[in-house]
C-alpha positions in Angstrom: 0.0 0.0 0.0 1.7 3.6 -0.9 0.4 6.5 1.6 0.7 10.0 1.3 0.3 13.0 3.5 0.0 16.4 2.4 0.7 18.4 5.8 2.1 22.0 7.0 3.7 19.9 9.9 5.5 16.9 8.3 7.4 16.1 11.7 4.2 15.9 13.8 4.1 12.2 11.4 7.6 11.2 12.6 6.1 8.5 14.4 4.5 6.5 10.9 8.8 5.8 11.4 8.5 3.5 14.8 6.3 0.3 15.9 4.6 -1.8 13.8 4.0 1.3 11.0 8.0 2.0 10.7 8.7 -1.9 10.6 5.6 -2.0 7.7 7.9 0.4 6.2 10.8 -1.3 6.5 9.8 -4.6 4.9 8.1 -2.6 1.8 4.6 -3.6 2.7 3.9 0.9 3.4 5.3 3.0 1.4 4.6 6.4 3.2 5.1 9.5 1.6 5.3 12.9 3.8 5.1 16.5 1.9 5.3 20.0 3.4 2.2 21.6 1.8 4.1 24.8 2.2 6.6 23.7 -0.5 3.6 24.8 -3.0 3.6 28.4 -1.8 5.2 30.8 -3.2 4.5 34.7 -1.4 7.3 35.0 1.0 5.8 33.8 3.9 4.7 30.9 2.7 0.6 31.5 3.0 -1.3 28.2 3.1 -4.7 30.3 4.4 -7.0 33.4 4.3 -9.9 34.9 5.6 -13.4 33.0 5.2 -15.7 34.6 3.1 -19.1 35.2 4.7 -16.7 36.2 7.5 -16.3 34.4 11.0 -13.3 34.0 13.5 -10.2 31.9 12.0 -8.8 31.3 8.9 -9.8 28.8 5.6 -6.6 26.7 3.9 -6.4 28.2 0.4 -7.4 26.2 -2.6 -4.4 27.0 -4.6 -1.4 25.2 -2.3 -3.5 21.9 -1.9 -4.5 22.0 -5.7 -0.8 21.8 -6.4 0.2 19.8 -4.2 -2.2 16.7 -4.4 -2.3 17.3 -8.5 1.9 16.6 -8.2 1.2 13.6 -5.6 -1.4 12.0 -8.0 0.9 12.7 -10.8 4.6 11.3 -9.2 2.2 8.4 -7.9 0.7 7.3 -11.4 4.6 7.8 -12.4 5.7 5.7 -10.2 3.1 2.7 -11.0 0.4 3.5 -7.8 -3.1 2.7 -8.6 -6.6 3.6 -7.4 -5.7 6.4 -5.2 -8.4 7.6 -2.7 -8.5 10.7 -0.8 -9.1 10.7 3.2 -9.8 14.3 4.8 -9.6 14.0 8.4 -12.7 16.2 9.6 -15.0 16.7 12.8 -17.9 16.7 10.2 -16.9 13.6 8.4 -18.3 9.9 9.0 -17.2 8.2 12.3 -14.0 6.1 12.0 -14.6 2.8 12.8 -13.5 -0.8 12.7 -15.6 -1.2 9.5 -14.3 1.5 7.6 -10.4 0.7 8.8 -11.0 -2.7 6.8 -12.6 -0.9 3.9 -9.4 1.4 3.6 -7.4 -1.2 4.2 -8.6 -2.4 0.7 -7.1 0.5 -1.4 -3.6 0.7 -2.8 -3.2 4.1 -2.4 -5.0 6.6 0.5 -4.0 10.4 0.2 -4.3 12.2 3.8 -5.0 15.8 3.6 -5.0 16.9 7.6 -6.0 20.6 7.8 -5.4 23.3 9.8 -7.4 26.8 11.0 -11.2 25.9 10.3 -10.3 23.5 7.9 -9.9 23.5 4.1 -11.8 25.4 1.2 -14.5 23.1 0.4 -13.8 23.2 -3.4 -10.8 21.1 -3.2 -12.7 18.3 -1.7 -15.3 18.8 -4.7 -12.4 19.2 -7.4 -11.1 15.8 -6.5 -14.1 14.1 -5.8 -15.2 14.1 -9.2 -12.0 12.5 -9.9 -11.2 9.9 -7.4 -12.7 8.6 -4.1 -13.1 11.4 -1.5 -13.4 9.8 2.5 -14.3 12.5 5.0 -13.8 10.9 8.2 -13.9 11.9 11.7 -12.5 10.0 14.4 -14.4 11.1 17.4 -16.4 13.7 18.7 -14.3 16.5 19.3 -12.1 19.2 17.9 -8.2 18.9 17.7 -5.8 21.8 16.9 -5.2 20.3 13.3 -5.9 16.4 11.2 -2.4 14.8 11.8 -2.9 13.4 15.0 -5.9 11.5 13.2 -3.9 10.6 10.0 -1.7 8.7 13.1 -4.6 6.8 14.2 -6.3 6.0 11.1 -2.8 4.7 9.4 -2.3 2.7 12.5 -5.8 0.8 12.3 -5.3 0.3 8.5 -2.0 -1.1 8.7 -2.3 -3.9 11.1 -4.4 -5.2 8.5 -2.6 -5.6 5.9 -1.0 -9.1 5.3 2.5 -8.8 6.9 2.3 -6.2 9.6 1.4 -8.1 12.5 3.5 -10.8 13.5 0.1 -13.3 13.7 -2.3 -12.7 11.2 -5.1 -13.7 13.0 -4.7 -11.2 15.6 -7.1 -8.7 14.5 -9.9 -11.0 14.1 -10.7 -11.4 17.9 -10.3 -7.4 18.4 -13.3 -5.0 19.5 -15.5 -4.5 16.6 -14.0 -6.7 13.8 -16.1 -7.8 11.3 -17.8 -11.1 12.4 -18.7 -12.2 16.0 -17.0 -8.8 17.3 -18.6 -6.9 15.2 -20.6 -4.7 18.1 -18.7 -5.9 21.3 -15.7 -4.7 22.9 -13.3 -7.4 23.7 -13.1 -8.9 26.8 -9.7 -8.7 29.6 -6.7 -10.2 28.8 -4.0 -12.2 30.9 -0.4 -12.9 30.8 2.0 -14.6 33.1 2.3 -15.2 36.3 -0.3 -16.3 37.3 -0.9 -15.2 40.4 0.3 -11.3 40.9 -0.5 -9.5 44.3 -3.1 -12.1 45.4 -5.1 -11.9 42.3 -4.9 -15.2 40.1 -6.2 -15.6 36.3 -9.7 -16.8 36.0 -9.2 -21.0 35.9 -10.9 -21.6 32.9 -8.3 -19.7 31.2 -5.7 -22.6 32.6 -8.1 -24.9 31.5 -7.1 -26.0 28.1 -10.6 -26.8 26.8 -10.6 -24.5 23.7 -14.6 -24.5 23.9 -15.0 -23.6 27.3 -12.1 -20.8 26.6 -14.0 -19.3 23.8 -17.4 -19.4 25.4 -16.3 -17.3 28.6 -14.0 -14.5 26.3 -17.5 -14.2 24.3 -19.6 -14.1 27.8 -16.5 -11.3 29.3 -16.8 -9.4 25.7 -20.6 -8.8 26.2 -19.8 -7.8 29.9 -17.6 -5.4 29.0 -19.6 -4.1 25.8 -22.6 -3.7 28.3 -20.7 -1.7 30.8 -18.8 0.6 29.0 -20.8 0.9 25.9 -24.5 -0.3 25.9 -25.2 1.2 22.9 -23.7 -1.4 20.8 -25.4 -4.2 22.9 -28.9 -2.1 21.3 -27.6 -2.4 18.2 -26.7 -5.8 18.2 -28.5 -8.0 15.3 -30.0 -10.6 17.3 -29.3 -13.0 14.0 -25.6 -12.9 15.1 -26.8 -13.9 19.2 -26.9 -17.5 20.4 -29.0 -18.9 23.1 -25.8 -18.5 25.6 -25.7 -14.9 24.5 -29.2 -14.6 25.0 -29.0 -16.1 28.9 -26.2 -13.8 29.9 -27.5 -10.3 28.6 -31.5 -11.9 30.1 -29.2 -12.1 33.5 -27.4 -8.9 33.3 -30.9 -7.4 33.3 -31.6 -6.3 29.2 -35.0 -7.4 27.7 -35.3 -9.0 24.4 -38.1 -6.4 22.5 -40.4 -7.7 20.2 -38.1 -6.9 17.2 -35.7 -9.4 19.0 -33.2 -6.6 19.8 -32.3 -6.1 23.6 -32.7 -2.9 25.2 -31.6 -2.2 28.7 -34.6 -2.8 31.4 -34.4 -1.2 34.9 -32.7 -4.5 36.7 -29.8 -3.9 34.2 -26.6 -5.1 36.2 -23.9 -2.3 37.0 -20.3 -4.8 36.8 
């Protein structure tokens, strides 16, 4: 996968160099490109911003550096043999980053980040381009940061451990909070190392077990307690098609109620873990 970034603060992405990212890198499995949008300015002090029309505190990125820019990074990219580029703008307003959209970019040779500064970019570029090549707006959380890089950081890092090669296991995404499948709308469950026994506190048994079954049945049963803890929503939106009978029994005894769509919803004897 080839990955640019088109940024006013190219060392603020330094760290696409270390972990799992910088050893992608390494073996040829990312190649990450990092440009200094300001190399397409040319006014002395390097402008990358104006005034918004319509007025309003803070400033608008130009159209004009980020047309030149992304039209040389498409071009040295085709040059160079990349393919199906898409465009990801890293925006409060975009749609919500999530496990599901990680695997769908993971798909795509090529992702072009464009993390803005001020109030964000001119909304003509993202028009321009988006009549030439996939345009994803993305957000990755409710909240506003100073500028897009520290998303282009987390969005890289969920794509990456997908690709084939960058994690040392392959299968260890599959069991992770909201992968596609049996995790899709749970939070996975607590994890244990050695030794065990630390401080008085020993690893559940079953984990000592070695019956794979029994194993599997009580990470599912911790997953849902977790999920309907910390984030009950997803227990709501849970498609009952993907419950079992077990599943069924465990949310019934943590106190949700099965509604007459066969979705749970959380009833007033709804256990606080």
């Amino acid at each position: 996968m080839r990955l640019d970034a088109v940024t006013i603060f190219p060392e603020y992405l330094d760290p696409l160099n270390v972990s799992l990212v910088g050893k992608a890198r390494h073996r040829g499995v990312l190649d990450v490109r990092v440009h200094d949008l300001r190399d397409w300015t040319y006014d002395r002090h390097n402008t990358v911003d104006d005034t918004p029309y319509g007025g309003g505190p803070g400033m608008v990125m130009k159209t004009e550096p980020w047309g030149e820019a992304l039209d040389q990074v498409l071009a040295d990219g085709y040059e160079a043999g990349a393919h199906s580029p898409a465009l990801v703008v890293p925006t409060p307003s975009g749609r919500p980053f999530t496990q599901e959209l990680a695997v769908e970019l993971s798909a795509s040779p090529w992702l072009i980040f464009t993390p803005a500064r001020y109030e964000g970019i001119d909304r003509r570029v993202m028009d321009e381009y988006a009549s030439r090549i996939p345009v994803h707006e993305v957000s990755i959380g409710d909240y506003v940061l100073a500028g897009g890089e520290a998303a282009v950081l987390v969005i890289t890092e969920a794509v990456a451990r997908l690709l084939p090669g960058v994690l040392g296991n392959a299968e260890s995404h599959r069991d992770d909070s909201f992968a596609p499948g049996a995790m899709a709308d749970l939070l996975e469950g607590p994890v244990y190392t050695k030794p065990p026994s630390w401080r008085g506190r020993d690893i559940p048994e079953v984990l000592l077990s070695g019956h794979h079954g029994k194993i599997a049945r009580w990470r599912r049963d911790e997953a849902f307690r977790r999920t309907a803890r910390n984030r009950p929503d997803l227990i709501e939106r849970c498609d009952p098609a993907t419950l079992d009978k077990k599943d069924r029994s465990l949310l019934a005894s943590l106190g949700w109620q099965q509604g007459p769509d066969g979705r749970f919803g959380r009833g007033p004897e709804a256990v606080e873990e």
